[in-house]
N, C-alpha and C positions, 0 to 999 in steps of 0.2 A: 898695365903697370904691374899689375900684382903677379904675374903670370911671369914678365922677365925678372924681380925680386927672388922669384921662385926659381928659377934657373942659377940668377947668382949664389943665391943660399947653400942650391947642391954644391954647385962649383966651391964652396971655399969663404963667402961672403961673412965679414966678421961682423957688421952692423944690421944685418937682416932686421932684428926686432927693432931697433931704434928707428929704420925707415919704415916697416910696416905701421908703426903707432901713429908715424907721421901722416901715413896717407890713409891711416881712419880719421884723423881728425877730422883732417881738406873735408871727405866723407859726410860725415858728422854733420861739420856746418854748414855745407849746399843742402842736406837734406833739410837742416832747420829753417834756412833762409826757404827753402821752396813750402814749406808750410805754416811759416810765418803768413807768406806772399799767401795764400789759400786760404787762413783763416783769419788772416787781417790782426795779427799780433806784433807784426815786424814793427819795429822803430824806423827811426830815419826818415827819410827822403821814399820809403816804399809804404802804401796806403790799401787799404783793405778793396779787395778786388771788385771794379762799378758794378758787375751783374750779381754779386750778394747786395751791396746796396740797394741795387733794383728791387731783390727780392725785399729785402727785410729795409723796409722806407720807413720804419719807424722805430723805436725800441719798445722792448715790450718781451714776456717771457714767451717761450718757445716752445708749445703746448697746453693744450689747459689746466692740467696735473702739475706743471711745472714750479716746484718749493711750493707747492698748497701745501695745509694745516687743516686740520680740524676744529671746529668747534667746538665749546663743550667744557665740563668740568675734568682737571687734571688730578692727578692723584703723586701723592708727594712720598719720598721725601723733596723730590727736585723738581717736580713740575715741570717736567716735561716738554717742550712743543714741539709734537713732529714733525719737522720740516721735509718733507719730500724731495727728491733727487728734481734735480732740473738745468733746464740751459735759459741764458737768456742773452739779448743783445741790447748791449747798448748805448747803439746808435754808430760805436766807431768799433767795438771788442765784443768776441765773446765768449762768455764767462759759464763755467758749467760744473756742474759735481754730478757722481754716477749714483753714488749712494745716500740715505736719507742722513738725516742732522737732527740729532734733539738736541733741543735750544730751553735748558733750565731758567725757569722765573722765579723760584727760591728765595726768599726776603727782597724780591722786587714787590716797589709797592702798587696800590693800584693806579693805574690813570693808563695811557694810551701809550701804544708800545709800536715800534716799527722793525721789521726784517731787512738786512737790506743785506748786499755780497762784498765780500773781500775782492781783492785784487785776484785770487788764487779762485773763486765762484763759492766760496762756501758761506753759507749764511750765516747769520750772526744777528743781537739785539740789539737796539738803541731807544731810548726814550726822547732821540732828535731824529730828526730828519739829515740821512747822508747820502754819498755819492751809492748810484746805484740804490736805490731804496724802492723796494718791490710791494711791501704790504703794509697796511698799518690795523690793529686788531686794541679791543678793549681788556685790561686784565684786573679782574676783583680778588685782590689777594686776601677776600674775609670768606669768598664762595667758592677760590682757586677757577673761577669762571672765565674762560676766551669767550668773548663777544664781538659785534660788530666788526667780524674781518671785510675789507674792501682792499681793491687795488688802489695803491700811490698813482696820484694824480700825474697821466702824463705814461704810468703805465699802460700797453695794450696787452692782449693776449695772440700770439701769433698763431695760429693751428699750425699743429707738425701731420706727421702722417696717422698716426693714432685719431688724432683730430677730426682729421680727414674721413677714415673709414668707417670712424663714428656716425656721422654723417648719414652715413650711405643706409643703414640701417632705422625702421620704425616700430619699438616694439609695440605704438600704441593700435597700428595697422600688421605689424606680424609681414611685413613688406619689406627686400631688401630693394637696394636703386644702385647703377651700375657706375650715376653719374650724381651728383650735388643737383644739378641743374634738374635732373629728369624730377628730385624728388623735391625741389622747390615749386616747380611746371604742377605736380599734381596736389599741390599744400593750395596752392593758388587755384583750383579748378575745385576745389574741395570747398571754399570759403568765399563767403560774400563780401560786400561791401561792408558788412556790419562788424565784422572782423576784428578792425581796429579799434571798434571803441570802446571806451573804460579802459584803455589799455594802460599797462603801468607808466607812469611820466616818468622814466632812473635819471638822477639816482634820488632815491628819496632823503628825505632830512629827519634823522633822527627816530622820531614818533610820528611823524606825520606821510601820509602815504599818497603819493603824489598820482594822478589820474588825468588823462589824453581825455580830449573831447568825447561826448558819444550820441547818442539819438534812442530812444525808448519806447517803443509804441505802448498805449492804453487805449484798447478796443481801435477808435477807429483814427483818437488823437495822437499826435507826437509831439515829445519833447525833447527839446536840444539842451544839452549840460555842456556847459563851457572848462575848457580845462582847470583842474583846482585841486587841491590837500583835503585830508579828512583827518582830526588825530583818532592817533590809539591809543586806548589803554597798555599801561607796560607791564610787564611777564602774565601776559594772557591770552588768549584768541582773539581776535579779533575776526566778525564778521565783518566784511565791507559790502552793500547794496545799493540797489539806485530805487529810486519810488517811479514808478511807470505815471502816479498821476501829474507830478511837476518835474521829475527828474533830477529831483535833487539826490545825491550821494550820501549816504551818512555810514556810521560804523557802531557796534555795539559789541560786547564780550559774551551776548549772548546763546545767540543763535541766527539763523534767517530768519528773516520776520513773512509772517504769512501775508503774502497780496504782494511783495516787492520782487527786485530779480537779483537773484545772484550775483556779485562780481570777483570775490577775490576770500578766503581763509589766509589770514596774516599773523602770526606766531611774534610774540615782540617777548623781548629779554634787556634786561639791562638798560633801558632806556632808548632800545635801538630795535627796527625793523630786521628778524633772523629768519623767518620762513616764509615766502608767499604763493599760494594755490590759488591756481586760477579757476574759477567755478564758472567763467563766463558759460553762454550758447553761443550758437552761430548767428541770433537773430538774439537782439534784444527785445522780448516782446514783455507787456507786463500780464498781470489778468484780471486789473479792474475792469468792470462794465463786464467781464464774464466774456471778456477776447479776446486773454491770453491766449496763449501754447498754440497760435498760429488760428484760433475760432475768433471768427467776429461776428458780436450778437446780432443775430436775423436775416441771416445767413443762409441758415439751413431752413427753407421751408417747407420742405416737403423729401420724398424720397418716392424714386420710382418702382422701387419694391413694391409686390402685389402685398405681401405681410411688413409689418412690421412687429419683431418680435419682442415681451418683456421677459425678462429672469432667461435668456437663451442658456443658459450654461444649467439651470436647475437638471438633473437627471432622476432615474427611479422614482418614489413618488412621496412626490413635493407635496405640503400638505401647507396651511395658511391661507393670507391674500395676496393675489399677485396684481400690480394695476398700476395707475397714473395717480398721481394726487397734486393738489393745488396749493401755492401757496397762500395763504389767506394773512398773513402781518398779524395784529396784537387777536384777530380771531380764528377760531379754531377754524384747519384745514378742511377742505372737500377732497374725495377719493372715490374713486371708478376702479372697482378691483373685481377680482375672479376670484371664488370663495372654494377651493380645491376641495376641504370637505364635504361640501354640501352639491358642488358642479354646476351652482350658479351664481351669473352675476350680478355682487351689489353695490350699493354704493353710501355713504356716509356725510353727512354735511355737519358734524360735531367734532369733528378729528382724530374717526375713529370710535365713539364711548359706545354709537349703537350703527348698527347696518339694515338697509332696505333694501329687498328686492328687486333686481332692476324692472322694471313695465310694471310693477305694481300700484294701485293706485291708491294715492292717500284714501284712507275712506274717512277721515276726518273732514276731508272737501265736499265729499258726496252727501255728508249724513246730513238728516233733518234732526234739528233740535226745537224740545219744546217743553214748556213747564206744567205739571200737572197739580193740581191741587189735593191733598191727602187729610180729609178734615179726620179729625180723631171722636170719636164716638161719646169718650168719656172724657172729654176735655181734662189733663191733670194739673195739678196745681204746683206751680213750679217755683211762685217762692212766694213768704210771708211775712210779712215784721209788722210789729205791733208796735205801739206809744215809742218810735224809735223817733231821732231828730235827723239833723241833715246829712249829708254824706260828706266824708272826707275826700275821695278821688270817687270816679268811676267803678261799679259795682259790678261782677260777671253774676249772669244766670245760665249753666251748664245746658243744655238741652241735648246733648247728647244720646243721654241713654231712652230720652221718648222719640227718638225721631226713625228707630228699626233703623234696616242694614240697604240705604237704598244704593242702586248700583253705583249711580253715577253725579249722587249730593242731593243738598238740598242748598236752596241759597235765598229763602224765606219764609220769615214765621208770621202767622196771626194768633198775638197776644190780645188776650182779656184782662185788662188790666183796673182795679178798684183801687182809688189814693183818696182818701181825707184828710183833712188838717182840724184839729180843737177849734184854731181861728184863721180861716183860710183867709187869704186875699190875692196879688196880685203875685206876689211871691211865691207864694204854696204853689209847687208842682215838682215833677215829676219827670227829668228828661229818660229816654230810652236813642241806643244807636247798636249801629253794627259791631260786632267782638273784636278789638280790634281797630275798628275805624272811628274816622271823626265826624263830629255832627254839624253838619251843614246841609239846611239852615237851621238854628239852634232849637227854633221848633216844630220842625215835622213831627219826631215822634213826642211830645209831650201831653200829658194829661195831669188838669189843674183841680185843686182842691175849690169849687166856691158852693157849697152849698153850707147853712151856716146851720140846717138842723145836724147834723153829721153823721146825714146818712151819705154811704160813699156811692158817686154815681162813676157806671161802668164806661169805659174807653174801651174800641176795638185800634188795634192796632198793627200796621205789615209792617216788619222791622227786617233788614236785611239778616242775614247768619252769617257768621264770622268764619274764619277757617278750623275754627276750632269748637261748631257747632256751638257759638256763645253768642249772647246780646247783654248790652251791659246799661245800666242805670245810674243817677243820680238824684238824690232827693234833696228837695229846696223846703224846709221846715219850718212855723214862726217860731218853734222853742225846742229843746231837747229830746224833748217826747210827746210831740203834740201828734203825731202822724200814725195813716196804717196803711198798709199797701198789702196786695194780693193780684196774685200775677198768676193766668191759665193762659196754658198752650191749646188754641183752638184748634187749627191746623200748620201744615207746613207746604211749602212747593218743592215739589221733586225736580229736579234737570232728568229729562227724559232725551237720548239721542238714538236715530236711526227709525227709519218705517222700511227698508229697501231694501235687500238681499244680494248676495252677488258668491260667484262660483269661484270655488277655493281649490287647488290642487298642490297636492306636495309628494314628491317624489325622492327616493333617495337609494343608492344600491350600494354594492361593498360595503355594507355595514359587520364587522368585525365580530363576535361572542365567542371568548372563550368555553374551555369545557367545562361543567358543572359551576358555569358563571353566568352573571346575567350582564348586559349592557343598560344604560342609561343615557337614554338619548334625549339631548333638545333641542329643538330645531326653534327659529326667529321667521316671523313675518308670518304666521298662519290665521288663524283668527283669533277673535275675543272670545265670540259665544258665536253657535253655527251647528247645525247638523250636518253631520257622514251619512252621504249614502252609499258612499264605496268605498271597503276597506280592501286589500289587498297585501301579503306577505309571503313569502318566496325564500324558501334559503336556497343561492344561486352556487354554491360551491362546500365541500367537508365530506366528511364519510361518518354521518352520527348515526348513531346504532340504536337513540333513545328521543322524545316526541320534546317538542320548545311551546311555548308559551307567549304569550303577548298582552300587555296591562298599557292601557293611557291613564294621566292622570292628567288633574287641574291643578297643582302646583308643583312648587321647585322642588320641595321637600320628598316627592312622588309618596302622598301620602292619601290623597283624597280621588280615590279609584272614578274613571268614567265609563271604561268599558275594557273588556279581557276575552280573551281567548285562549282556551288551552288546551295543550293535547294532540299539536299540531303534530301529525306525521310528516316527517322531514322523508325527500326524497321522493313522495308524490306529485300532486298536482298544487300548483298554488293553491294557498285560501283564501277566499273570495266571500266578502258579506256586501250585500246592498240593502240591510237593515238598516232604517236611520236610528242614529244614536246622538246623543245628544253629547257636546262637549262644549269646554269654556276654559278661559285662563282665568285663574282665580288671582290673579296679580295685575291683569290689564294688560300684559305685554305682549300679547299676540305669538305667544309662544307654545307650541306644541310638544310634546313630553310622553317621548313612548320607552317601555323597557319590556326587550328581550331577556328571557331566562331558559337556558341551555341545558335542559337534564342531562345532555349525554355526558358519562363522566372522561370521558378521555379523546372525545374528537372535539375540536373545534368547529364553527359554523359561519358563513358569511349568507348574508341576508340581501334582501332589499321590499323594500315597502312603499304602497303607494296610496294618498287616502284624500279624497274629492269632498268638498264638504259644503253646504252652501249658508254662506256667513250673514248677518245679523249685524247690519250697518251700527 
């Protein structure tokens, strides 16, 4: 048509322009009517084309990005809300904008607000619910706060291609998929049965955060939690967890709570559920009874390993204890360890306060104990009172300073005791008891006044000793001052332990002395008291230029010398004595206490010493 138009025009044609407009229109309106027919806008008698309907069986927006908004606080003066480009259908039309829409809330007040599209697709406000209405969102015009957006019921989300190739991608596995399907195949080969449960129940209500059935192991029990709500607190975290021992759900703003499992971090605002993190695992397990994280107690008994090793990671040189220990409840622990200083093994039944040698033998089991009697020569007179009357409580008599320095106590006395009374009778006496202790029966130790010339007749008496080398009295009087007493210490009994001897060895190398410095060393578990018949010292590494030294002593304070060597030529032959010497711990702790002294002033020295001793049960 256009083509002979053109031919008449050359030719002379005087209406050219009036027919050419005419047949743009014709134009015009087939191309409208055929894209009406395509995109389902036409009117009439002509209906949006059945394979779009197939596609799109429901209405719903047309991508996931499609008119979304953001949450969050707006910033004025108009408050803003960015409504994002999008398409949607709905159901029979569809409606579409290319570019974004801010949508001002500006003296709107607060309460619930909905988005919905014009005839033309562009979005727009309402505080009702109209045709086309896509979102509905919370607005605090005292915080300018959008809360609680959710899709208008009835709304779906259609995935476009964007959608789609999303999909396809996992940044949590760094994996692309070629197919939806392939990367569903391997979600499901990845996940167990346990999977679903604790799963979120959508949509939730408000505060309350709705939870799918689940299963919880605790050691070797399970528990079943039947689908249900937990509330939250509002503008806070919420923790949500399950308890492995009953599997109950609960929620706190605080934290996980220790011994329970994971299920969800929930962010709440405004009265409304705004973030949720899933914390589940793949296996609900809890760790009461100690069989969480996939362990069930007793279990493990054994291991076919030739070693089994502790501290495997320690490198260089580890020094402490290294070992097993026990748990012992409201009493102090037991421990089996390797004592790296020393390169032997000990062990502890205090909780640590002292340590034993391992193979060592109590010598407190072995020892004989026996009491000796220590009569004093010149019996002293340890106390006197004259015309005195009765006693108000129980009286101390110190015996301390007569009783000498015995090793290992004393724990009774033989009193000479003289008591008269002016007018004795059945009353007049005299109790005596241990320092300390109670007197049962009232009269074991007692001596009575009855002689009526007043002369006082002598009482021998064995009185226990108290812990504090005291025995203590009471006097029974007829008057104020009718009474005399006189008290001598005849003898005492000593605690004597051990008749038996036994072989003592202690060894020790890399021991450490700086230059023109000495060391001070104690070692645990050697003897009380005991003769050395072999001593032994060695410096086993250094380049000293100048002779070392060697002192034991019998206390901490390394004060009270037992035997010394000096003058030691470093870089010879060891030193060697099988003198016996006599040593002892002046504290009773079975502790040894030797100090190296390093004349050389500028090399350092490493040692080692070895010294046999045969001990004094």
């Amino acid at each position: 048509m256009g083509v002979t138009l053109f031919k008449a025009f050359i030719q002379g044609m005087a209406d050219y322009i009036a027919k050419h407009n005419s047949n743009y229109s014709v134009i015009e309106s087939n191309l409208n009517y055929i894209l009406g027919i395509l995109t389902g806008q036409s009117g009439g008698d002509l209906a949006v084309p059945q394979g779009l309907k197939e596609i799109f069986d429901r209405k719903g927006l047309i991508g996931i990005g499609s008119y979304d908004f953001d949450e969050g606080t707006l910033t004025g003066p108009n408050y803003n809300l960015g409504v994002a480009s999008g398409a949607y259908w709905s159901g029979t039309a569809f409606l579409y904008k290319a570019t974004g829409t801010p949508l001002s809330l500006a003296g709107r007040a607060t309460g619930t607000y909905y988005v919905y599209l014009d005839g033309g697709g562009a979005p727009a406000l309402s505080d009702t619910v109209k045709d086309n209405t896509l979102r509905s969102f919370h607005w605090d015009a005292d915080s300018h706060q959008v809360t609680n957006k959710q899709l208008y019921t009835g709304v779906a989300v259609l995935f476009d291609g964007d959608d789609y190739h999303d999909m396809l991608d996992s940044a949590v596995r760094s994996k692309s998929f070629t197919k939806v399907a392939d990367r569903l195949e391997e979600i499901e080969q990845g996940q167990d049965v346990f999977s679903g449960y604790y799963a979120q129940d959508l949509p939730h209500s408000g505060l309350n955060f709705k939870y799918q059935a689940g299963l919880v192991r605790n050691d070797s029990a399970v528990s079943f939690t039947p689908a249900g709500q937990v509330a939250l607190a509002d503008n806070a975290t919420n923790y949500v967890e399950v308890d492995p021992a009953d599997g109950a759900v609960s929620a706190n703003a605080t934290g996980f709570t220790s011994g329970r499992v994971p299920l969800y971090v929930v962010a709440t605002a405004s009265g409304a559920i705004d973030t949720v993190s899933d914390k589940r695992t793949a296996a609900i397990a809890g760790t009461g009874g100690g069989g969480g994280g996939g362990h069930t107690q007793n279990t493990d008994l054994g291991t076919t390993a030739d070693i089994f090793t502790i501290d495997r990671d320690a490198a260089g040189s580890p020094t402490g204890r290294a070992g097993i220990e026990v748990e012992n409840g409201d009493d102090p622990n037991a421990a089996l360890k390797f004592n790296r200083d020393t390169g032997r093994w000990e062990y502890s039944e205090d909780g640590g306060a002292s340590w034993s040698l391992l193979g060592e033998v109590n010598l407190s089991l072995a020892a004989q104990q026996f009491t000796k009697f220590v009569p004093l020569e010149n019996p002293p007179e340890v106390r006197t009172d004259t015309a005195r009357g009765s006693s108000i409580d129980y009286e101390p008599i110190d015996l301390a300073s007569y009783l000498g320095s015995p090793q290992f106590g004393v724990n009774a006395v033989v009193l000479r005791v003289f008591f008269n009374d002016s007018a004795p009778g059945v009353n007049t006496r005299v109790l005596f008891k241990k320092g300390g202790g109670v007197f049962s029966p009232a009269t074991a130790f007692t001596v009575w006044s009855d002689a009526s010339d007043g002369e006082q007749k002598p009482a021998d008496l064995l009185v226990p000793l108290g812990d504090d080398d005291t025995v203590e009295f009471f006097v029974f009087t007829s008057g104020p001052d009718t009474a005399n007493l006189r008290v001598f210490l005849l003898g005492y009994f000593e605690e004597v332990y051990g008749v038996g001897t036994q072989e003592k060895t202690f060894t020790q190398s890399n021991i450490p002395c700086p230059a023109n410095s000495q060391a001070d060393l104690t070692y645990e578990n050697f003897v009380n008291r005991g003769l050395v018949h072999y001593f032994r010292i060695e410096e086993t590494s250094g380049l000293p230029a100048n002779v070392y030294d060697v002192h034991l002593y019998a206390d901490a304070a390394f004060s009270t010398l037992l035997y010394k060597v000096e003058g030691v030529i470093p870089g010879s032959d060891p030193f060697e004595d099988w003198l016996p010497f006599w040593v002892y711990d002046f504290g009773t702790e079975r502790k040894l206490r030797i100090r190296i002294i390093n004349h050389d002033l500028s090399q350092a020295g490493t040692f080692a010493i070895t010294v046999k001793a045969e001990q004094f049960a």
